[in-house]
N, C-alpha and C positions, 0 to 999 in steps of 0.2 A: 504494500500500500504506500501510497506517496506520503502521506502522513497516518500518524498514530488517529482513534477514531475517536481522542480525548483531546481538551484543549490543553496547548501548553499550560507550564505551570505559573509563568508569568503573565496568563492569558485575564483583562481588567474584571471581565464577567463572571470569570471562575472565581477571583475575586472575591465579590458582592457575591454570589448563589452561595458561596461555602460561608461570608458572615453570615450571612441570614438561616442559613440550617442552624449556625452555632445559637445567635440571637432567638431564634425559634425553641429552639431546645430548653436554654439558659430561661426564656420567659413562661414555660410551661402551653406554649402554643403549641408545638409539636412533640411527638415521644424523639425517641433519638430515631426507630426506622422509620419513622415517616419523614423524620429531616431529610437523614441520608435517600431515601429514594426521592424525594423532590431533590437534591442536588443532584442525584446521579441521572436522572432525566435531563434538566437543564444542560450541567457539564456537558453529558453525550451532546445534545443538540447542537450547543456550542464549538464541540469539535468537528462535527459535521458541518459548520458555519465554515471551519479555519481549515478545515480539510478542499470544501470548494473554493476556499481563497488559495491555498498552495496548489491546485491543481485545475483552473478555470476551463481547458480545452475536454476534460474527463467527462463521459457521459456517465459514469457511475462512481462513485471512491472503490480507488484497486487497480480502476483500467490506467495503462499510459495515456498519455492525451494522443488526441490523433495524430495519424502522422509520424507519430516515434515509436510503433508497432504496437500499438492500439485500434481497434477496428474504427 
């Protein structure tokens, strides 16, 4: 794959989703696995963002971009 299917870990938005699971948790708003699977949603998604940003000509994440033995 052209990139991991997680955002980096300097990535702003992983950021902010992972205070707020902590913030959620810490406030009694959320148990600890409902934090973590609302972060692990978002994150995923967000890698998926950064994964179409490293790899713009890819019809799917995984393929090469066209052209460079990608269909």
């Amino acid at each position: 794959m052209p990139s991991p299917p997680f955002p980096s870990q300097d990535n702003a938005v992983l950021q902010v989703v992972v205070g707020n699971a902590v913030a959620s948790v810490r406030s009694g708003e959320a148990s600890v696995e409902e934090a973590i699977l609302h972060a692990a949603v978002h994150d995923w998604y967000e890698g998926h963002i950064e994964g179409e940003d490293e790899c713009p000509g890819c019809s799917f994440r995984g393929q090469l971009p066209r052209g460079e033995g990608g269909s």
